[in-house]
C-alpha positions as CSV (number, residue, x, y, z in Angstrom):
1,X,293.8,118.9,176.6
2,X,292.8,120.5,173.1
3,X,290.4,123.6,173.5
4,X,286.7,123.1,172.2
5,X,287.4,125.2,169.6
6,X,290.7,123.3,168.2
7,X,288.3,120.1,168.0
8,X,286.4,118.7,165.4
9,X,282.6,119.2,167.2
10,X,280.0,116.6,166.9
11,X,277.0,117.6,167.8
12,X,274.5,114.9,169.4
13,X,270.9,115.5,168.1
14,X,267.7,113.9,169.3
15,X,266.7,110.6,170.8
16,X,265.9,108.6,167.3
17,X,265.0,105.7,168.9
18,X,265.7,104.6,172.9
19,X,269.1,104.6,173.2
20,X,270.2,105.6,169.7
21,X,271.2,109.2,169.3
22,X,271.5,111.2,166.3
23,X,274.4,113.3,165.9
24,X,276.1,115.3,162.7
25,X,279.8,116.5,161.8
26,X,278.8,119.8,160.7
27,X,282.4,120.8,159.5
28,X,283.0,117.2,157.7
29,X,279.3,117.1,156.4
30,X,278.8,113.8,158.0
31,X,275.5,112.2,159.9
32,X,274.8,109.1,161.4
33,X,272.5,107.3,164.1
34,X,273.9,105.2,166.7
35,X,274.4,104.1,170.2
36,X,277.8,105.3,170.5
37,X,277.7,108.7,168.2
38,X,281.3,109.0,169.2
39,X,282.9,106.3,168.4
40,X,280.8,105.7,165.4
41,X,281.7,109.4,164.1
42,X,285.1,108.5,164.7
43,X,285.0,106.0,162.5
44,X,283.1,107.8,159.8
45,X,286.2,110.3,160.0
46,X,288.5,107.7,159.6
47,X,287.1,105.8,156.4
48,X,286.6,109.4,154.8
49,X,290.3,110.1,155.1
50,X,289.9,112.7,157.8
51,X,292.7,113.6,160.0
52,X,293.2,111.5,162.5
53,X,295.4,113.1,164.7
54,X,292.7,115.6,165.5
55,X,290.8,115.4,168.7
56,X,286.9,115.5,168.2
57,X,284.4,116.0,170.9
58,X,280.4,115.2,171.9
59,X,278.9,118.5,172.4
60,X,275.2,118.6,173.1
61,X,273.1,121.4,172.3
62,X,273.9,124.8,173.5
63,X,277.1,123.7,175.0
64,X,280.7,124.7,175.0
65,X,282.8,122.1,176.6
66,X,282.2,118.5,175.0
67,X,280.5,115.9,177.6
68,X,283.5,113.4,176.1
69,X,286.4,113.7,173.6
70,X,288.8,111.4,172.3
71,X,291.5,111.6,169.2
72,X,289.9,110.6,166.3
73,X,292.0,107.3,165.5
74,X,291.3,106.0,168.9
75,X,287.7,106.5,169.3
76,X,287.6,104.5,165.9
77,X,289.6,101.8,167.4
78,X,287.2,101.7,169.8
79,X,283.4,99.8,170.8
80,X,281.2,99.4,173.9
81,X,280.4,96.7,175.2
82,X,277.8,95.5,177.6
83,X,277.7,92.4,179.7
84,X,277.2,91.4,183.2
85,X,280.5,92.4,184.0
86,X,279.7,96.1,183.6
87,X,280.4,98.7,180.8
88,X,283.9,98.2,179.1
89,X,285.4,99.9,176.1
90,X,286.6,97.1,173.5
91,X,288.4,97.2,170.3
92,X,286.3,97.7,167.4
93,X,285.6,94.4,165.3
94,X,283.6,94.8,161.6
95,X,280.7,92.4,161.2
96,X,281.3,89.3,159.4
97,X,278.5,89.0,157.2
98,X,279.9,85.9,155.5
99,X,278.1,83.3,157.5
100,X,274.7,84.8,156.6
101,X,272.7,83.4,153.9
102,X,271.2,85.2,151.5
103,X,267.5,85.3,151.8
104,X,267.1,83.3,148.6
105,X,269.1,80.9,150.2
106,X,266.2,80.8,153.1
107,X,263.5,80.1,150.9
């Protein structure tokens, strides 16, 4: 396993809203909210051209050691998903926002 000092850190913040975290890629300049701050920082990584052969890791505040890590390219392949069958990783799908109407459409 890479050292936490070979690994791109991401640092989870505060609770901005139950269950959706903030975090920040100081190194990359990068910020988000989600759910899944890993996976979605992954993915952030990813689009921006980042390396992603690197592993990157969760690290809350005054910690070390990440709580979870991952290589970059596979977190961003990856979602959670929640259902009665329990807590599963999944692969990452895109919304399809072509079905939507537009909200002149509505009117």
């Amino acid at each position: 396993m890479a050292r936490a000092a070979d690994m791109i850190r991401i640092e989870r913040g505060a609770e901005a809203l139950p269950g959706i975290w903030e975090y920040a890629v100081p190194s990359l300049h990068l910020c988000g909210k989600s759910r899944q701050p890993l996976l979605d920082a992954c993915r952030q990584i990813k689009r921006m051209g980042g390396d992603t052969s690197q592993r990157c890791g969760m690290f809350r505040e005054g910690r070390e050691r990440p709580d979870i890590s991952c290589v970059v390219e596979r977190g961003a392949e990856l979602t959670v998903s929640e259902s009665d069958a329990g807590i599963r990783f999944r692969k990452f799908r895109t919304f399809d926002f072509s079905g939507l109407r537009s909200e002149r459409e509505v009117v």
